[in-house]
Backbone bond lengths (Angstrom), bond angles and torsions (degrees), N, CA, C in turn:
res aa  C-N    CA-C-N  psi(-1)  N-CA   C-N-CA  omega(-1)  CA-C   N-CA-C  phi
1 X - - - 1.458 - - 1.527 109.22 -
2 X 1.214 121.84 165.01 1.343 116.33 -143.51 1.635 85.56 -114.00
3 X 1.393 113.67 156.58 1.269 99.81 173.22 1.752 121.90 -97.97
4 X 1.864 106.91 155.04 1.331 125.96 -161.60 2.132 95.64 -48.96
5 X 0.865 131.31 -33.14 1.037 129.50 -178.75 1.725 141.47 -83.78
6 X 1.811 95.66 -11.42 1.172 118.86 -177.42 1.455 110.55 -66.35
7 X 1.408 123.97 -27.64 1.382 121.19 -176.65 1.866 97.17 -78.62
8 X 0.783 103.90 -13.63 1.620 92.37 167.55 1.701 128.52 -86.09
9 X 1.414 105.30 -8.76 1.471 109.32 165.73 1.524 122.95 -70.06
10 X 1.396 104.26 132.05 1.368 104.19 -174.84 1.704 121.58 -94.72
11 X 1.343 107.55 134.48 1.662 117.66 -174.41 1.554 123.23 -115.59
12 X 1.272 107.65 119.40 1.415 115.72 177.99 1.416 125.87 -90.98
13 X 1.804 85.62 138.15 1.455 97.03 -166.90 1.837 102.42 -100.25
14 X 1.371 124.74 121.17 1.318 102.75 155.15 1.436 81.20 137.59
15 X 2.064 113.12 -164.73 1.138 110.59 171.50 1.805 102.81 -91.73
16 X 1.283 110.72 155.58 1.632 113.96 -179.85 1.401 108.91 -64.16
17 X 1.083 117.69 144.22 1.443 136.07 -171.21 1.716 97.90 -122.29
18 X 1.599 117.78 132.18 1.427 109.86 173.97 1.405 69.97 -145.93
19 X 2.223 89.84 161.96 1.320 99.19 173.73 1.233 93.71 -148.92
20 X 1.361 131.15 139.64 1.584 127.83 177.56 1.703 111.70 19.93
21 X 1.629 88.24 55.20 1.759 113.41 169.90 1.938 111.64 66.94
22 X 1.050 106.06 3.41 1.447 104.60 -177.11 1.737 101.63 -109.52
23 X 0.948 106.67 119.37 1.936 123.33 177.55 1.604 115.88 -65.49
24 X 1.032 112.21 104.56 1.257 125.15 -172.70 1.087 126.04 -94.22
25 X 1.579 110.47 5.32 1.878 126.12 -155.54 1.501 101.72 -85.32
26 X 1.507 100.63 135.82 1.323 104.64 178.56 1.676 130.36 -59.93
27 X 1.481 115.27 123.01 1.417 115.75 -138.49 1.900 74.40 -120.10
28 X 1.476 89.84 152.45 2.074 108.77 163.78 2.013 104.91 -48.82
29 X 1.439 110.16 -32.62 1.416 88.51 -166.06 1.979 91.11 -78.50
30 X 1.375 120.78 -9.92 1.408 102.74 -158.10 1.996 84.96 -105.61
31 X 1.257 122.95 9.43 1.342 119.64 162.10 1.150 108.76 -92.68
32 X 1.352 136.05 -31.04 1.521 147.37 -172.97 1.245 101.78 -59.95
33 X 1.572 120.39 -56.85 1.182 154.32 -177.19 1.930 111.36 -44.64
34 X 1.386 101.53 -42.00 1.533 104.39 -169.45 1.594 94.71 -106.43
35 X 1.536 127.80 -42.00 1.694 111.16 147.21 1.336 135.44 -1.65
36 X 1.881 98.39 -71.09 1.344 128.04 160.21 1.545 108.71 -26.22
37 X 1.434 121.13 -102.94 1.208 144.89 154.57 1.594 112.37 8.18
38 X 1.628 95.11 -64.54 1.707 98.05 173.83 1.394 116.41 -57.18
39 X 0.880 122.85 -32.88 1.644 129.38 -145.25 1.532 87.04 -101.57
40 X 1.494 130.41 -23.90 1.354 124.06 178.22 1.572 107.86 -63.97
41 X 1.889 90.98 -56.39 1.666 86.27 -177.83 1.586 122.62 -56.77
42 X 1.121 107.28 -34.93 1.428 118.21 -151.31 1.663 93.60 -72.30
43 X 1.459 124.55 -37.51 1.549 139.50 173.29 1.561 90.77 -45.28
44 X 1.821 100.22 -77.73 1.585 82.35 -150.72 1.590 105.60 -86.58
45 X 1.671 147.66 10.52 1.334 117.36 155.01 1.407 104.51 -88.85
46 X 1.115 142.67 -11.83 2.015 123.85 160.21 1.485 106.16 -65.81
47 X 0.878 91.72 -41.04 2.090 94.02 178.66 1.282 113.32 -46.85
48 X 1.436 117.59 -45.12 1.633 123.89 -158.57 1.661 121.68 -129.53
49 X 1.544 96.13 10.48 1.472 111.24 179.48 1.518 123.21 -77.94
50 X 1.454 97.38 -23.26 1.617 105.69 174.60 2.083 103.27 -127.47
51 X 1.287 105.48 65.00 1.450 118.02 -168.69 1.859 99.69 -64.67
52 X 0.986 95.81 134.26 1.492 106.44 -178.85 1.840 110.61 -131.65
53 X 1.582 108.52 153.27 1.183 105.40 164.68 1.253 127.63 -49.39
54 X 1.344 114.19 -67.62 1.583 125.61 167.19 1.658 122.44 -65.26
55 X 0.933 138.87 56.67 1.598 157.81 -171.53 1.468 101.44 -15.36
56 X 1.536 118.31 130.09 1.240 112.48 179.26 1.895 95.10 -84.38
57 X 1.321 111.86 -137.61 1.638 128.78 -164.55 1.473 87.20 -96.70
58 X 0.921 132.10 -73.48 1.249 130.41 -141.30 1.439 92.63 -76.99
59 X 1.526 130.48 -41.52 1.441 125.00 -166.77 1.613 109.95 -70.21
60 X 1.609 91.11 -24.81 1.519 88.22 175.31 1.179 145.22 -100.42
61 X 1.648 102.09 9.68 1.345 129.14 146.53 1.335 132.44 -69.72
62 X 1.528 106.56 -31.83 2.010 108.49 155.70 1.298 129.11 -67.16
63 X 1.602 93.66 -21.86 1.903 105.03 -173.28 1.439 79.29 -67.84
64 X 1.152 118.68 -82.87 1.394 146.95 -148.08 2.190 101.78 -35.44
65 X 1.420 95.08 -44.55 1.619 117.73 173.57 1.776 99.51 -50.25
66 X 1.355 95.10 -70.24 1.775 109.96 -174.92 1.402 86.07 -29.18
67 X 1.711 107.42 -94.35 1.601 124.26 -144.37 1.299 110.19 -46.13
68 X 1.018 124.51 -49.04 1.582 149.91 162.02 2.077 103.93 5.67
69 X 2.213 80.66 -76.43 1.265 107.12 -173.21 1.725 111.30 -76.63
70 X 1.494 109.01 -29.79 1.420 101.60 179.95 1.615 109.88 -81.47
71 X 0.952 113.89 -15.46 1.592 110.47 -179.79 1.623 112.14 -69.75
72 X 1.610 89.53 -31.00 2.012 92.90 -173.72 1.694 112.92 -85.46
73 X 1.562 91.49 -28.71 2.083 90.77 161.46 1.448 109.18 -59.55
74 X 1.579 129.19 -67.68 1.476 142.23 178.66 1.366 103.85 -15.36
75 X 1.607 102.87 -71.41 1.948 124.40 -158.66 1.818 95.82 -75.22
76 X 1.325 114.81 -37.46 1.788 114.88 -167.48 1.781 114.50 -80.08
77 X 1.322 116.74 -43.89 1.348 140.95 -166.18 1.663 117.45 -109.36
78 X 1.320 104.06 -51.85 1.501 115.78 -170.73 1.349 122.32 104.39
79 X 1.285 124.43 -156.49 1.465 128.03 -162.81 1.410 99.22 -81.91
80 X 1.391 129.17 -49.46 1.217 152.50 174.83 1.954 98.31 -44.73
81 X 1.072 128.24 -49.25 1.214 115.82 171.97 1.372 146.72 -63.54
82 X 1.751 105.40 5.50 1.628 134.06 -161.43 1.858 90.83 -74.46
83 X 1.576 109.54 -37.37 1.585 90.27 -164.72 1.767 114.24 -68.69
84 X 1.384 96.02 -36.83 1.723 103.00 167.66 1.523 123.58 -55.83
85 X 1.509 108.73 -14.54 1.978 100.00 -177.03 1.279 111.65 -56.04
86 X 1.508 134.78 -40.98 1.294 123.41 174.38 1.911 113.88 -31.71
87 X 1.115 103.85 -59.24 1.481 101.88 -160.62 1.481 92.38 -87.10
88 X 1.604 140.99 -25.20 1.211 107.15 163.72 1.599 139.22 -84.37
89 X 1.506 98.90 4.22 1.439 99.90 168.30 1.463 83.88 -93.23
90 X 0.902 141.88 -62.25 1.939 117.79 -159.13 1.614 100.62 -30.85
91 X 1.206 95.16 -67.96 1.575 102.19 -170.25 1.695 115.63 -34.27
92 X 1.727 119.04 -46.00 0.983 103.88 -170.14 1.499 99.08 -75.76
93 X 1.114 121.98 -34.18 1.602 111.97 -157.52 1.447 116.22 -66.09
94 X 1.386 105.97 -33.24 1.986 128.21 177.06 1.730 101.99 -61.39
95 X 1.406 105.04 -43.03 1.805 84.10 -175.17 2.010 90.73 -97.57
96 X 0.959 129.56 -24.85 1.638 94.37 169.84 1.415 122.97 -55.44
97 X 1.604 103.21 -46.94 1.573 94.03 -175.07 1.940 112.41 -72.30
98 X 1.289 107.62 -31.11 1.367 79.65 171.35 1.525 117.00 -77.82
99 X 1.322 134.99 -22.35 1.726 120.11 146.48 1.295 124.79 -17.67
100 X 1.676 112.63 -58.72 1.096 116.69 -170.12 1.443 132.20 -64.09
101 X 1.931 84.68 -47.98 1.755 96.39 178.05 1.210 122.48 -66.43
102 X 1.422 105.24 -12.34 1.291 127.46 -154.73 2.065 104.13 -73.45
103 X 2.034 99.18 -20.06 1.526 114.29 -175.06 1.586 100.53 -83.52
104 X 1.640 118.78 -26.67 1.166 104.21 -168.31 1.307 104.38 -105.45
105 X 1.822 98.14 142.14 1.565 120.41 -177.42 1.619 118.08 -67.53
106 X 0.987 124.54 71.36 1.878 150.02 -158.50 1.903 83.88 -88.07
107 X 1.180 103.06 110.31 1.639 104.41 -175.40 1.688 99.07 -72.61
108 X 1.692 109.40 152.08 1.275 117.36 -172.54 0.957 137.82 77.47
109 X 1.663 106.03 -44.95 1.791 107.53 179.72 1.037 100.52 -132.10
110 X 1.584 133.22 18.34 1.742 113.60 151.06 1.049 141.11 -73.66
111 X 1.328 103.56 119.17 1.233 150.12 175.65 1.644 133.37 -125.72
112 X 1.512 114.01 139.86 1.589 108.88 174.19 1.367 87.96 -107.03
113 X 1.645 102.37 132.59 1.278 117.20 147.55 1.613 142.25 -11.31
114 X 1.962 77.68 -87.61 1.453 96.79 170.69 1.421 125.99 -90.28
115 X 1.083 123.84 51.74 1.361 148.13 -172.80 1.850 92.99 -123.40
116 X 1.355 124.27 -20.46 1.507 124.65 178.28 1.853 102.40 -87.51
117 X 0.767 126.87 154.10 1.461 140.03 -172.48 1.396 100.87 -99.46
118 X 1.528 135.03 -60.63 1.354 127.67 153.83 1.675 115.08 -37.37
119 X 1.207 110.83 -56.00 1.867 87.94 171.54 1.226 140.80 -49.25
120 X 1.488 99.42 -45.37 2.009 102.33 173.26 1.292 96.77 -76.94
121 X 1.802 144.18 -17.39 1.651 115.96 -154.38 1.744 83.27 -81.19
122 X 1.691 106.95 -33.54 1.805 98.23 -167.83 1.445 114.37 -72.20
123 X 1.441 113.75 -21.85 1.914 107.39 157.15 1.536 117.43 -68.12
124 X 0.841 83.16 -41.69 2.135 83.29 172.35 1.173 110.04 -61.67
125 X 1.388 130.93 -71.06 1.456 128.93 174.24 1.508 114.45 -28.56
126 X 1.210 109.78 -80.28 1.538 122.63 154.79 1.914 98.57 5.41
127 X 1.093 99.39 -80.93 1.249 112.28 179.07 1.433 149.01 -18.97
128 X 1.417 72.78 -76.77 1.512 123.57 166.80 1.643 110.03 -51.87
129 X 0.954 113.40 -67.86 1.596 133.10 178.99 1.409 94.84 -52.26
130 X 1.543 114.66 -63.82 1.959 102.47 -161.45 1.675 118.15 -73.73
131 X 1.576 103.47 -1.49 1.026 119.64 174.70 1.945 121.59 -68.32
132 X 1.281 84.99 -67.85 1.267 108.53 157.32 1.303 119.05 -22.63
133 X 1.867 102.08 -89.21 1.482 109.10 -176.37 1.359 125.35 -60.25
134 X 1.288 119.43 -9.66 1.632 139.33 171.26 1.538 101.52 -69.82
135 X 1.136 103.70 -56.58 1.957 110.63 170.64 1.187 109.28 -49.78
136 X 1.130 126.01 -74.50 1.463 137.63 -175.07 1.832 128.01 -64.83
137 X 1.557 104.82 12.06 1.098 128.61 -166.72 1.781 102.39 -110.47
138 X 1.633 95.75 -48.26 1.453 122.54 -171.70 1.315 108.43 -66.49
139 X 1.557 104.61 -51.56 1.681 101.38 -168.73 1.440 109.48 -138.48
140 X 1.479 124.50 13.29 1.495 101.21 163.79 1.072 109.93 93.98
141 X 1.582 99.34 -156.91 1.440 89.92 178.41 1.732 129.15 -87.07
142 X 1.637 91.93 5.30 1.480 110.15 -177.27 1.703 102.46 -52.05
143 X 1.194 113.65 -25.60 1.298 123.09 -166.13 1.151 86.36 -40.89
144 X 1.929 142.95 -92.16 0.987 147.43 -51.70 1.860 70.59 -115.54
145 X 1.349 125.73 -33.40 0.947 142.61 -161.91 1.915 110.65 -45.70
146 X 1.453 102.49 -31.50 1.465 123.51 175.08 1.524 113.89 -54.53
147 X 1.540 103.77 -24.86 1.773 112.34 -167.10 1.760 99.25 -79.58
148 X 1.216 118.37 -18.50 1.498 131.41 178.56 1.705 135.81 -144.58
149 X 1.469 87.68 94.94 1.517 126.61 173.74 1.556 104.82 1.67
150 X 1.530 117.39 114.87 1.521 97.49 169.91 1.772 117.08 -75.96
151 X 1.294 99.04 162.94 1.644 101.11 -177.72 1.757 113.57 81.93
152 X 1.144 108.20 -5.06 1.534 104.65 -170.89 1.573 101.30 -105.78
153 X 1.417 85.95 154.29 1.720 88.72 -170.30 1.289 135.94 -66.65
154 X 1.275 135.14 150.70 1.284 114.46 -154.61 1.484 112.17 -86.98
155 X 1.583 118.62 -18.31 1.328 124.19 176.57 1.628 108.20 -77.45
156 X 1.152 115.99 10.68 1.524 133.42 172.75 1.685 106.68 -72.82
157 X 1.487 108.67 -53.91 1.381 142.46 -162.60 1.191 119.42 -22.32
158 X 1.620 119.42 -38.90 1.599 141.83 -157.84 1.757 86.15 -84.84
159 X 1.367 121.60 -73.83 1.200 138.50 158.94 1.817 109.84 5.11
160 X 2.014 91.56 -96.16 1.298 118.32 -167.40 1.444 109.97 -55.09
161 X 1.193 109.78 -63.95 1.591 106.86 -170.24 1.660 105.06 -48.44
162 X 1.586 124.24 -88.58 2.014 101.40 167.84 1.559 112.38 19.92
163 X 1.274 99.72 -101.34 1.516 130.34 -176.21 1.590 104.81 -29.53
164 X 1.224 118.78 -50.98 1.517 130.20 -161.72 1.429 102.66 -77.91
165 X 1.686 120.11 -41.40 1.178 129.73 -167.00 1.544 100.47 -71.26
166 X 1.339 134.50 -35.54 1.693 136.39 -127.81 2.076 79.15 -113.26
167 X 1.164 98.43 -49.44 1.530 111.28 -166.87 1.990 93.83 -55.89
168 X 1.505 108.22 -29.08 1.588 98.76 -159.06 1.767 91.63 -80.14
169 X 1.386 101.57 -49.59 1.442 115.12 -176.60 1.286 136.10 -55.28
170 X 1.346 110.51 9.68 1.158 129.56 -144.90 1.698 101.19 -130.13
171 X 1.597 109.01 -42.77 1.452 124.65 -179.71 1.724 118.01 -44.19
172 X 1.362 105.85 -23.88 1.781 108.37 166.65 1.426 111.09 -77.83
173 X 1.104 136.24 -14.29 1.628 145.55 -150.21 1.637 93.02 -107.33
174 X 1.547 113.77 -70.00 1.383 121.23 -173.95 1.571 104.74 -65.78
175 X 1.318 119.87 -30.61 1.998 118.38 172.26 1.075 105.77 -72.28
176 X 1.329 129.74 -10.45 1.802 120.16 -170.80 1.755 109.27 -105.63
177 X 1.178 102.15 -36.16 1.611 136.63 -159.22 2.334 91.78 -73.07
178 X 1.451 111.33 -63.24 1.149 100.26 -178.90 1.383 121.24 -78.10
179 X 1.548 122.53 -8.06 1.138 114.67 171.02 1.058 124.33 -79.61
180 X 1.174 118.95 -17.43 1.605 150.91 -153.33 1.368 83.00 -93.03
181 X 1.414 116.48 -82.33 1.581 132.05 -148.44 1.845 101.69 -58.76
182 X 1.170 97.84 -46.76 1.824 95.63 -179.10 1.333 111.39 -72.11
183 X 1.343 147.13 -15.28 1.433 136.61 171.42 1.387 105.58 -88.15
184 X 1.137 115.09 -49.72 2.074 105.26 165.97 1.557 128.17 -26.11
185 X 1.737 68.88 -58.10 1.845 94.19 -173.41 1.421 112.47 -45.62
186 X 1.618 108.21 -57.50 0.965 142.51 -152.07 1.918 105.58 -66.85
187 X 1.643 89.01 -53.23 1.216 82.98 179.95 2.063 125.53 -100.93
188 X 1.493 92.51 -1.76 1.525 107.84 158.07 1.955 98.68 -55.14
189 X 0.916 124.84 -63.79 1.607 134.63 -146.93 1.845 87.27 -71.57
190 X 1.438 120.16 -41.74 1.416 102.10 -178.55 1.504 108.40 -80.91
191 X 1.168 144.79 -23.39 1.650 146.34 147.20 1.172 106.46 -36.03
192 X 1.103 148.91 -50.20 1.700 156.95 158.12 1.091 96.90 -20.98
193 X 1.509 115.69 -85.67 1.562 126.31 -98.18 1.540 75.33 -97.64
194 X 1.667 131.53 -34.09 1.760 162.56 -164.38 1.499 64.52 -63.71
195 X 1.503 131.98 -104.43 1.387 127.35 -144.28 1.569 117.25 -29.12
196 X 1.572 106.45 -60.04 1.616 112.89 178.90 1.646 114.19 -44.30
197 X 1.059 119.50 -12.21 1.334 116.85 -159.35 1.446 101.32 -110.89
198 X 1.273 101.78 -17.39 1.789 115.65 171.36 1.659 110.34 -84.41
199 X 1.058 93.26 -46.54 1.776 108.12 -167.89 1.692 109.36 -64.31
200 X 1.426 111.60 -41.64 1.416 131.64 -165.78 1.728 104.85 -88.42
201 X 1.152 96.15 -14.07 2.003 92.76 -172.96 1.163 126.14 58.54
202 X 1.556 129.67 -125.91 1.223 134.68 153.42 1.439 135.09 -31.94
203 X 1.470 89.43 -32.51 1.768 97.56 -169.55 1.863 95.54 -89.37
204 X 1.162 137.36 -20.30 1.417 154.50 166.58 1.593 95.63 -26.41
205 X 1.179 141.98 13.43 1.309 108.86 -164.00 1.519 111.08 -100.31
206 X 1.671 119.27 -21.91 0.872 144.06 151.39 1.474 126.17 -25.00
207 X 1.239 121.95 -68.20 1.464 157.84 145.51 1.667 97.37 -32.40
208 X 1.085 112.03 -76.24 1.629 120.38 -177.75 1.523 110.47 -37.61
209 X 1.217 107.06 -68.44 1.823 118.49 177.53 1.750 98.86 -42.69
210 X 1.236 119.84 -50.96 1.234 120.60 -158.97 1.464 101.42 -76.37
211 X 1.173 111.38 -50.76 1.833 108.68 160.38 1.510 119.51 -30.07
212 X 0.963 125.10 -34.45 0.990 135.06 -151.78 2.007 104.87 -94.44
213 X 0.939 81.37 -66.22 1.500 110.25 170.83 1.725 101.15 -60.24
214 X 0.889 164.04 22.16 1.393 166.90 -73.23 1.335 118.55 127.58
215 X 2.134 105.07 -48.64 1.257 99.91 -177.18 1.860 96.27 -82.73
216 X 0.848 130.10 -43.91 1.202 148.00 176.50 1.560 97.96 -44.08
217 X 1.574 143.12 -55.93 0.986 118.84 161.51 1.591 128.72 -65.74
218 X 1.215 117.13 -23.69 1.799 121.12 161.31 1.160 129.84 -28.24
219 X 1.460 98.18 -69.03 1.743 125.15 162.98 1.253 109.81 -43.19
220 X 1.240 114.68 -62.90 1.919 105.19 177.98 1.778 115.74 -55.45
221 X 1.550 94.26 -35.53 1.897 96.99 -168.67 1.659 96.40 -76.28
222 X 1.234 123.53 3.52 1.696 130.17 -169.10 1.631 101.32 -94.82
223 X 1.405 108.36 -43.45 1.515 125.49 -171.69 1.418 93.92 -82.26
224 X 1.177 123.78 -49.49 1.525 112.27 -167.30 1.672 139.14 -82.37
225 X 1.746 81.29 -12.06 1.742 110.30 176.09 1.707 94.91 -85.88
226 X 1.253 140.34 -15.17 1.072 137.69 -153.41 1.788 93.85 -103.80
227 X 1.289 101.05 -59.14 1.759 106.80 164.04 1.456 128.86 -60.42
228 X 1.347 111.28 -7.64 1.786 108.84 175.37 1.578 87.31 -112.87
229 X 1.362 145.73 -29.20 1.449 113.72 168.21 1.484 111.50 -67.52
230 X 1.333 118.34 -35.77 1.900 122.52 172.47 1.187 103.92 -27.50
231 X 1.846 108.49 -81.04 0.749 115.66 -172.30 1.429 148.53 -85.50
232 X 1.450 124.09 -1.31 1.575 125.79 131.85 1.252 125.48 -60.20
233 X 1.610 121.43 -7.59 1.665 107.20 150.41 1.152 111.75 -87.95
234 X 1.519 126.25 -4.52 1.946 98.80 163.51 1.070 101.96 -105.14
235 X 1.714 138.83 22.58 1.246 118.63 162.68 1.780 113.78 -81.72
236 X 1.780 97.32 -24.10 1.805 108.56 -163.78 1.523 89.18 -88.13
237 X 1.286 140.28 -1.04 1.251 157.33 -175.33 1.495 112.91 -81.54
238 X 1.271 103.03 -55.04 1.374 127.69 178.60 1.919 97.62 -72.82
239 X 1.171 129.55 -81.04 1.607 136.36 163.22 1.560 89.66 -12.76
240 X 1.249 131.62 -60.95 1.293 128.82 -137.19 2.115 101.24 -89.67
241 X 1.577 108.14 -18.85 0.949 105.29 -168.53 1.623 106.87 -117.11
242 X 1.414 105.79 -2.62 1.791 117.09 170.69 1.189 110.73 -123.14
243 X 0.974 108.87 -27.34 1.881 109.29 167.02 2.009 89.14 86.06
244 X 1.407 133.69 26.48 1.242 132.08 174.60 1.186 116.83 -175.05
């Protein structure tokens, strides 16, 4: 039996590409990756190519996508956050669908994405960075002002700021780290539970049900890991555009 971790090794397709010693060759997680991508477009122009008053299924699964994401900029950020929805609906839609595809067994190049630790740290960064310079764009050096609590005392200061600084610096690490950690997890535990059900034969049925019941919780932890990275970038969005 193969081991729970082997679907996480990455395989290159093509001739190898290196560049000042770093391998650049196109790997299954960076085919998964443009899959992804396809399957975004391809969702929302079949979705919205024949737009109707009364919304069929599929159209009303993009509406439903849109409002979804614009409701959580509106309620997370504010009015002021409408020019950024482009890149935060990309964002959400790129790591759901690679969540998703990430369940189906796509011979050759399956793979989840965000199951790589370099993939979510470079969406976080991403992040992280436009966050920042969006802050520091807005208000200057008022920014710095965010590292220390208004109303709090100033002989606090030595204390708070530390704490404030490590906690800010830190927000790419903890955004990369749970997205990361729950699709591994997630899909380490169904590689398991798949073996017992191989190993045991007949008696597998046990194992099987629970597989099952497993993939069914996946799918939800796929949708919901996709909405808490969404939406802790319009909370650092919001920080970044009120400074509180």
């Amino acid at each position: 039996m193969a081991s729970p971790v082997a679907q996480f090794e990455l395989k290159s397709y093509g001739p190898q590409i290196e560049v000042g010693g770093v391998d650049l060759s196109f790997t299954n997680s960076a085919a998964m990756m443009v899959v992804a991508i396809v399957g975004i477009v391809a969702f929302l122009t079949v979705s919205m190519s024949g737009r109707k008053l009364v919304p069929g299924r599929w159209q009303l699964m993009a509406e439903l996508s849109y409002e979804f994401v614009a409701n959580m900029v509106k309620e997370n950020v504010g009015s002021e956050g409408r020019k950024y929805f482009p890149f935060i609906f990309s964002l959400f839609m790129f790591i759901l669908f690679s969540n998703l595809f990430g369940m189906v067994p796509i011979p050759e190049i399956h793979y989840t994405p965000t199951s790589q630790i370099i993939v979510t740290f470079a969406m976080a960064f991403v992040v992280f960075i436009g966050v920042t310079l969006i802050a520091l764009a807005r208000h200057g050096l008022k920014f710095f002002t965010f590292f220390f609590p208004s109303g709090a005392p100033v002989y606090m200061a030595p204390l708070l700021i530390p704490i404030e600084v490590i906690s800010y610096f830190v927000r790419p690490v903890s955004l990369s780290v749970r997205l990361f950690a729950n699709m591994m997890a997630g899909h380490t535990m169904l590689k398991v539970f798949g073996g017992f059900v191989v190993a045991l034969g007949v008696f597998g049925v046990a194992p099987l049900a629970l597989i099952v019941a497993l993939t069914a919780f996946e799918i939800l932890v796929a949708v919901l890991q996709a909405y808490v990275f969404t939406i802790l970038t319009c909370l650092y969005l919001h920080d970044a555009i009120h400074l509180h």
